[in-house]
C-alpha positions as CSV (number, residue, x, y, z in Angstrom):
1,X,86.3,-35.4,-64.6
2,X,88.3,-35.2,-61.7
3,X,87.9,-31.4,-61.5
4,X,84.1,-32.3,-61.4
5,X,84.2,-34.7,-58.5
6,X,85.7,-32.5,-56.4
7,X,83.6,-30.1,-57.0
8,X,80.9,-32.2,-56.1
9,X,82.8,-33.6,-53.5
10,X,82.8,-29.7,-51.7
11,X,79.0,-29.6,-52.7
12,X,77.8,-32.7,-51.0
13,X,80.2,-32.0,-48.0
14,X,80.5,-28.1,-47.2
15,X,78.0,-27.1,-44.5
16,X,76.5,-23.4,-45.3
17,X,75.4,-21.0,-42.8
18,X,77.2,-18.3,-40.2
19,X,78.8,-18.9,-37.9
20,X,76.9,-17.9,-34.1
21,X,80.4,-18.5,-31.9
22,X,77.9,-20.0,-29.3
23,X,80.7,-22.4,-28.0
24,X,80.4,-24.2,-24.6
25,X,82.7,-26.3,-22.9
26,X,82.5,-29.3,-20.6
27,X,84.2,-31.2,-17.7
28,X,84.4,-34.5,-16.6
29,X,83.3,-35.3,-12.7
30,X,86.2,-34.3,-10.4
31,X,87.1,-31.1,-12.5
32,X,89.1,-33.0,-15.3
33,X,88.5,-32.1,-18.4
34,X,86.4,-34.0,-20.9
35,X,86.9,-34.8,-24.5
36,X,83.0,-34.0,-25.6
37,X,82.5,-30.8,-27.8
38,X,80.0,-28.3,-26.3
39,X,76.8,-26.7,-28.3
40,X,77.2,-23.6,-30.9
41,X,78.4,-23.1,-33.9
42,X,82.1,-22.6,-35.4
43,X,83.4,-21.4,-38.5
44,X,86.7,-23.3,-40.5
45,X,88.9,-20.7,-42.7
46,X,90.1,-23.0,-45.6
47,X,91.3,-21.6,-49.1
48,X,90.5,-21.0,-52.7
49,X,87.6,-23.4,-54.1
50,X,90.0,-25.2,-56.2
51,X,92.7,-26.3,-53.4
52,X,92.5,-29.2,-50.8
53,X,92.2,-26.8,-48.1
54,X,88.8,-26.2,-49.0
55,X,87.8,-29.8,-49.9
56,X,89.2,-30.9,-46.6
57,X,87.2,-28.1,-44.4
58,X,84.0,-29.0,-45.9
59,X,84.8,-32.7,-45.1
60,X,85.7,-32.0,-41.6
61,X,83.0,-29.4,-41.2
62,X,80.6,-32.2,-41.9
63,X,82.0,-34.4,-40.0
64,X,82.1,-32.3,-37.0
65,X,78.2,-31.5,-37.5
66,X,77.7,-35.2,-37.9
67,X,79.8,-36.5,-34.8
68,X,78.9,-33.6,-32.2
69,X,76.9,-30.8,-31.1
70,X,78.6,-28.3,-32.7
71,X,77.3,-27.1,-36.1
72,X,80.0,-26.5,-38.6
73,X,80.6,-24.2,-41.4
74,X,83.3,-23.8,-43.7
75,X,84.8,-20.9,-45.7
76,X,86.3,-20.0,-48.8
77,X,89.2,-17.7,-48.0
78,X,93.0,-16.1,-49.5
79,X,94.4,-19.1,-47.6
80,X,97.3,-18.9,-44.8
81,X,98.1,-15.5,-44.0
82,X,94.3,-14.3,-44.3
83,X,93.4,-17.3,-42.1
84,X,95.3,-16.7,-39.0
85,X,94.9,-12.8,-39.0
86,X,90.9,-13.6,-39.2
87,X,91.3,-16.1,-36.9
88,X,92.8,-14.3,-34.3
89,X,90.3,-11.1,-35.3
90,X,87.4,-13.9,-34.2
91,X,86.2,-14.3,-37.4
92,X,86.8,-17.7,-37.6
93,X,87.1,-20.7,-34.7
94,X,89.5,-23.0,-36.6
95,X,92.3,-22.4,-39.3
96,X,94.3,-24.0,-42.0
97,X,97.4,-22.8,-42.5
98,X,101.1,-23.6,-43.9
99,X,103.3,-24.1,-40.9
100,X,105.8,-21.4,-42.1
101,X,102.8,-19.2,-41.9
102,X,102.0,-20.0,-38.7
103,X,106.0,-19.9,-37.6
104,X,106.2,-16.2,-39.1
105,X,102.5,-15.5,-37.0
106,X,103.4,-16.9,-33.5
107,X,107.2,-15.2,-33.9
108,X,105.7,-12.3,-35.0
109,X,108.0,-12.2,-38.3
110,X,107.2,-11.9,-42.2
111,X,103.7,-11.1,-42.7
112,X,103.2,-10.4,-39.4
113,X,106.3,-8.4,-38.4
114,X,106.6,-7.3,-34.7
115,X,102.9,-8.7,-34.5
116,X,103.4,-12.5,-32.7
117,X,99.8,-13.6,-33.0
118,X,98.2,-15.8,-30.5
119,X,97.3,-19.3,-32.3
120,X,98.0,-22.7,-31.2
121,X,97.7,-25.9,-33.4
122,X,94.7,-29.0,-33.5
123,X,97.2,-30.9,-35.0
124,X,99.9,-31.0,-37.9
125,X,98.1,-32.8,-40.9
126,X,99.0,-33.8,-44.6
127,X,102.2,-31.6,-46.1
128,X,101.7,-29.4,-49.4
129,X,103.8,-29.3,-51.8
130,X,104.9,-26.4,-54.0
131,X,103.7,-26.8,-57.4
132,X,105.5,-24.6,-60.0
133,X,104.0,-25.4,-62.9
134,X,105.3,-23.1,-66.3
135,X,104.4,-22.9,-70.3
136,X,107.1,-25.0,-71.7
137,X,107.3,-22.0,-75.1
138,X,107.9,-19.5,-72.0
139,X,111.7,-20.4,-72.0
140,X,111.7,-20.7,-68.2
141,X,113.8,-23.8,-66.9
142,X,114.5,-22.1,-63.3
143,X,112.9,-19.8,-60.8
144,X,115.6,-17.5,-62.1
145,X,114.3,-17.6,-65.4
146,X,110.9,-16.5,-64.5
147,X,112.5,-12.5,-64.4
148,X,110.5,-10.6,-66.6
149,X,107.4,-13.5,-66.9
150,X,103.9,-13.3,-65.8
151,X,103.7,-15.6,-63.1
152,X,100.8,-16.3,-60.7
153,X,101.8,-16.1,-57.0
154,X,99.1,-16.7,-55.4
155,X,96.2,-15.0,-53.7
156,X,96.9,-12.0,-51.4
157,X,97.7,-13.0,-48.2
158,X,97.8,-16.8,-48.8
159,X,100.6,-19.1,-47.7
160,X,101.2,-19.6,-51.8
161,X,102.1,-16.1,-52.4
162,X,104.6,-16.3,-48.8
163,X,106.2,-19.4,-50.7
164,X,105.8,-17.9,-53.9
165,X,108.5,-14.7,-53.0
166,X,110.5,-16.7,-50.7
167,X,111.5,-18.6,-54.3
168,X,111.8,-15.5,-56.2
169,X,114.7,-14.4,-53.3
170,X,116.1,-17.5,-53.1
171,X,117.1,-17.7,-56.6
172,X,118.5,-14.0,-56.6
173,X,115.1,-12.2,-57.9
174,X,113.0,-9.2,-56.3
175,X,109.3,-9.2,-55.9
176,X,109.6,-6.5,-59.2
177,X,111.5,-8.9,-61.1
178,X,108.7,-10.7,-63.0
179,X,105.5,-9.6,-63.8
180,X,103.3,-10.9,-60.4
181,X,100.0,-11.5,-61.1
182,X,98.4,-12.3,-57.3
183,X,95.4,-14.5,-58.4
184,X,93.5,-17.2,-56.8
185,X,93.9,-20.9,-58.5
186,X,90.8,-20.5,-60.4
187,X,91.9,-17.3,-62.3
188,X,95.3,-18.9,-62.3
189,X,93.9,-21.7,-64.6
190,X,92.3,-19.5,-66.8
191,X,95.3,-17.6,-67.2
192,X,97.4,-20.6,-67.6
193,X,95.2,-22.1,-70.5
194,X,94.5,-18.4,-72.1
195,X,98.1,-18.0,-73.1
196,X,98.8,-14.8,-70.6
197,X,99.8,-16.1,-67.9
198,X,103.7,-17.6,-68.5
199,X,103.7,-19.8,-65.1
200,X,102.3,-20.2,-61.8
201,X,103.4,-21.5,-58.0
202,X,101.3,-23.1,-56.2
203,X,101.3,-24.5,-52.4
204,X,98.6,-27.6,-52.0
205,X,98.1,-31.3,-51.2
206,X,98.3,-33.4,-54.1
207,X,96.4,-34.0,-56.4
208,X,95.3,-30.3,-56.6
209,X,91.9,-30.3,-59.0
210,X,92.8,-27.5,-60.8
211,X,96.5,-27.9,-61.5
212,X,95.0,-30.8,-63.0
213,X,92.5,-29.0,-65.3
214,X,95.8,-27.3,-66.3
215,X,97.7,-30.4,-67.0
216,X,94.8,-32.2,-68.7
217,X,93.8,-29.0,-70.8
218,X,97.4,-28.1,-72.1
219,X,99.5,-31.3,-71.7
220,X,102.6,-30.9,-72.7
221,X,102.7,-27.2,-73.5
222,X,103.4,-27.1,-69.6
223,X,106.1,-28.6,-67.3
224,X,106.9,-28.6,-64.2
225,X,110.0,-27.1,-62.8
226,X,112.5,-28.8,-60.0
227,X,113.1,-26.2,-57.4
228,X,114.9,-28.6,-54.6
229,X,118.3,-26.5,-55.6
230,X,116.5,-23.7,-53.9
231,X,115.9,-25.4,-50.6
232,X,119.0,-24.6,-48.7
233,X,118.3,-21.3,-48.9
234,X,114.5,-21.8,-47.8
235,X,115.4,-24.1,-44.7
236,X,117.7,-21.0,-44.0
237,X,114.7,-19.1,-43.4
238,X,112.7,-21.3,-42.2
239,X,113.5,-25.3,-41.4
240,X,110.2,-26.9,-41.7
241,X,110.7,-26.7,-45.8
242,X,111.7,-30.1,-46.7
243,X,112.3,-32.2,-49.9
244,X,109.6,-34.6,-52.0
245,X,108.4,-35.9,-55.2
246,X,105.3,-34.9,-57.1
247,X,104.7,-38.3,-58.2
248,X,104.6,-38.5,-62.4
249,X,100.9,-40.7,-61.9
250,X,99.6,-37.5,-59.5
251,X,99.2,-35.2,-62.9
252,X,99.9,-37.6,-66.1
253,X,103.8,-36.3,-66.2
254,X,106.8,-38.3,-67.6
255,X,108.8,-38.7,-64.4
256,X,108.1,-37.7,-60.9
257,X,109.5,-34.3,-60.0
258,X,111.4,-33.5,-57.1
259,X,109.9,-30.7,-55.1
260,X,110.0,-29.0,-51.9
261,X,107.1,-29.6,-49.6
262,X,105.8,-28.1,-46.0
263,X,103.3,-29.3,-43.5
264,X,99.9,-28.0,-43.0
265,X,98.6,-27.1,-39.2
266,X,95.1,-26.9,-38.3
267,X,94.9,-23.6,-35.6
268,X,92.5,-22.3,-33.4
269,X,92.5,-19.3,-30.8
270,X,94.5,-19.8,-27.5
271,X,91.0,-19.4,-25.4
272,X,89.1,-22.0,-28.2
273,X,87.1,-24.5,-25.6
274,X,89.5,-27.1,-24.9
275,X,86.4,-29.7,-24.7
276,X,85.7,-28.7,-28.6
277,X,89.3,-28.9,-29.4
278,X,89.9,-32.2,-28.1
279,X,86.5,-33.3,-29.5
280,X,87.4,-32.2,-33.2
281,X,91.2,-33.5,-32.8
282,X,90.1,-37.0,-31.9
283,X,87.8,-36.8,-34.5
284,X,90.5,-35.8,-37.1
285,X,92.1,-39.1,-36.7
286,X,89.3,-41.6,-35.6
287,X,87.6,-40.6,-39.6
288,X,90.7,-39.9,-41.2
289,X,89.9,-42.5,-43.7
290,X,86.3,-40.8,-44.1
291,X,88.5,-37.7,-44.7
292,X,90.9,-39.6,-47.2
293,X,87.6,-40.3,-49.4
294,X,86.5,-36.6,-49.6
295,X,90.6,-36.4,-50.7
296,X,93.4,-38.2,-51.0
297,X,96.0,-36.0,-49.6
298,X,94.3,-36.8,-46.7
299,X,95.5,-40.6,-46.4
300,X,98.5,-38.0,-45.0
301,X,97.1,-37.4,-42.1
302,X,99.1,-39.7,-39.1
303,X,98.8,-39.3,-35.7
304,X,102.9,-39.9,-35.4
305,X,103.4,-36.8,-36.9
306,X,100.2,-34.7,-35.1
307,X,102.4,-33.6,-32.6
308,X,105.2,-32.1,-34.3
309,X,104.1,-28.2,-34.3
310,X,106.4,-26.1,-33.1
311,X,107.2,-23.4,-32.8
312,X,103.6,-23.2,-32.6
313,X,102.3,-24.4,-29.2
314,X,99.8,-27.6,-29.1
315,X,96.7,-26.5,-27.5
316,X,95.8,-28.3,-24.8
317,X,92.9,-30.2,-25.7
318,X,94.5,-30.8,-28.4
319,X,97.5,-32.6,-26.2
320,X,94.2,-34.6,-24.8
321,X,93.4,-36.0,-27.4
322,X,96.8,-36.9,-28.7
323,X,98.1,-38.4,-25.3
């Protein structure tokens, strides 16, 4: 059921069509800038179908069709990495993306080594947390015991799979040590409940619709696993990893599991209109609660934490808006 409202949820929200790029900004009398979006048409890189991502960006794409002049469209994609390096190509107008991501992007390290790329942030928004999620006959009660499984780490080039090997390192394991299986959250469910896939990670807001269709479908012939003992060694690589609970009512479990969790960043292009960007940050917080109802993870979304990007820069409209 909940897999099914979400789905229509997307449906009812997303806003189809391509995206023209036919942006145009504005100023206020004097030469000041003005918060007021300009005409055209952007484009919103979210994630796979079944993750908050794309929930979200079809609730914020509609919002942002409703509320302004621009006409909005938003996009299944592979998630973080994909996102900025589409971005940037012009592909896309606006970005989700794991703040690790986007550290590695704008420091031109990881996935984009010697590469900085030139994003700055709308905003930071709701955190996700790393779901690791395993068959509890697969005899895995670690990350270290995952050597030699079938584990689902993510879509190519998403911010799950970055997380994904950053795990496998930090408890002692090479990318060759299990059997990888990079597949979107979809096929990852299918896999899960088909018996041949032996776990999965997972980066998203909670609760994620189909690590729910996982839970509900197989109850409790999976678990999930506490990987907090690993996060020294992730803040080690990058700080922004920090420690949470996947709360036990979130996915029917017996006890709330400690987890490690990272914020999300909504990104855009350093030359993105500054009129558009304040437009669309005020309008991330004036209808957060309009967003909260399209998801929960959402409710997440606080203007006391918008600011807190770095490295990546704050654009400047986006410091408009905020100020």
């Amino acid at each position: 059921m909940k897999r099914a409202l979400v789905t229509a949820a997307v449906l009812a929200l997303a806003v189809t069509g391509c995206g023209g790029k036919q942006q145009t900004d504005s100023a206020a009398p004097g030469g000041s800038q003005s918060c007021e979006a300009g005409e055209g048409r952007i484009t919103i890189a979210t994630g796979n179908s079944g993750g908050v991502y794309y929930v979200l960006g079809g609730g914020l794409a509609q919002l942002i069709s409703t509320a302004t002049k621009l006409r909005a469209t938003a996009a299944e994609t592979g998630a973080s990495v994909q996102n900025i390096q589409q971005l940037v190509a012009g592909n896309y107008d606006v970005a989700f993306s794991l703040a690790d991501t986007a550290a590695d992007a704008v420091n031109g390290k990881g996935s984009f080594d010697g590469k900085p790329q030139k994003v700055q942030a709308l905003a930071r928004i709701y955190p996700n947390s790393t779901q690791v999620l395993v068959r509890a006959d697969a005899g895995i009660n670690s990350v270290a015991d995952m050597k030699g499984k079938r584990i689902s780490t993510g879509s190519p080039k998403s911010g799950t799979e970055v997380i994904a090997n950053r795990l496998l390192r930090a408890a002692g394991l090479t990318d060759t040590d299990v059997q990888a299986q990079r597949l979107d959250l979809a096929k990852t469910a299918d896999g899960m409940k088909a018996g041949t896939l032996d776990g999965l990670v997972w980066s998203g807001g909670l609760p994620t619709a189909q690590i729910t269709d996982i839970t509900t479908a197989l109850k409790d012939k999976v678990k999930f696993l506490d990987i907090t003992p690993l996060l020294p060694k992730l803040k080690e690589v990058n700080p922004v990893y920090d420690q949470a609970v996947i709360p036990k009512a979130t996915y029917a479990q017996p006890s709330d599991v400690p987890t490690v969790v990272v914020p999300n960043l909504l990104l855009v292009r350093e030359d993105f209109p500054a009129g558009n960007a304040c437009a669309i940050t005020k309008l991330l917080f004036d209808k957060q609660a309009e967003l909260a109802k399209v998801h929960p993870a959402a409710k997440e979304i606080t203007k006391q934490l918008a600011t807190r990007t770095e490295p990546v820069p704050l654009h400047p409209g986006a410091k408009q808006a905020l100020g």
